[in-house]
N, C-alpha and C positions, 0 to 999 in steps of 0.2 A: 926402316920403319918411317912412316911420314906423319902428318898431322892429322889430328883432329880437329874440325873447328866448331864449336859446341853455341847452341844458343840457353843460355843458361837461368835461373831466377837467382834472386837475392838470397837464396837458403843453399845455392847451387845446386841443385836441381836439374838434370838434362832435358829439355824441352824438345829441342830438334839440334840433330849434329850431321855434319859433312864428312867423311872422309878423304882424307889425300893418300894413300899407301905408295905409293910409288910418286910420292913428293913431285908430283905436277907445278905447284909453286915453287919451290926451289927453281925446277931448272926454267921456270918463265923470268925469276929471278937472277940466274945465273946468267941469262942473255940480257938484261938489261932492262928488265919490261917492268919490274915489280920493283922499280928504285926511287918512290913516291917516297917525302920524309919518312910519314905514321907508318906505311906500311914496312919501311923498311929495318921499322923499330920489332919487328915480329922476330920473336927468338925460336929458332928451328929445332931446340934442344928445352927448351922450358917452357914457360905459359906464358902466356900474353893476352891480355884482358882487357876492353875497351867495355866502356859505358855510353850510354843513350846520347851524352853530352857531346860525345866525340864521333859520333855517329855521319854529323853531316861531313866533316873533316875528312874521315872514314872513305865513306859510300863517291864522294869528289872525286877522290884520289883511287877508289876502286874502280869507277868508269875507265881510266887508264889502260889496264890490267883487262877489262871487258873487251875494250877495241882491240887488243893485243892478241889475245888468245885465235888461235886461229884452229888448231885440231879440236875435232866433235868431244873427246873428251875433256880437253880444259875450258871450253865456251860450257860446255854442262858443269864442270865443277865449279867456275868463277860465276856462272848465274848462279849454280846454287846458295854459296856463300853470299852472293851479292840477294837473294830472298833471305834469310837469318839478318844480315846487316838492315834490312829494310824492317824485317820486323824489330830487333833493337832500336831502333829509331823511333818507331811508334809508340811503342809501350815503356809502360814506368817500371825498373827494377828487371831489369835484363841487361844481359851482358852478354858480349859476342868473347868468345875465350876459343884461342889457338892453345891446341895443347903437342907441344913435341915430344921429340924421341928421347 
């Protein structure tokens, strides 16, 4: 089983969510691609929760991971996550939350 990455409110509340079922990040991780500090603070087995504040830190270090991806499915799944990250950024009381296996 792979991630979820959920765009979430302060009540936690699902607004818009990504799936990975077949852990696309992992193996972009596993080859060296996904080794950004924040990002590699992301727990593949629990939750991991970032706020608005951490956002531009976040989205920096997600460009990375954007130029990397090279098959049509992880450029679709790392834009997608990289749209959820842009709206946490914008808005107050949102949280981008990776949920593991």
């Amino acid at each position: 089983m792979g991630l979820d990455i959920n765009l979430e409110d302060e009540r936690g509340e699902i607004l818009a969510t990504v799936n990975d079922p077949t852990n696309l990040l992992r193996r972009l991780q596993e080859h060296g691609i996904v080794d950004e500090p924040q990002l590699a603070e992301i727990d593949w087995y629990g939750d991991t929760t970032f706020n608005r504040l951490q956002m531009s830190r976040f989205l920096s270090q997600w460009e990375a991971v954007v130029r990397q991806a090279e098959a049509p499915e992880q450029v679709k799944l790392v834009n997608e996550i990289k749209e959820l990250a842009d709206r946490c950024q914008s808005e107050i009381h949102l949280y981008l939350k990776f949920i593991g296996d």
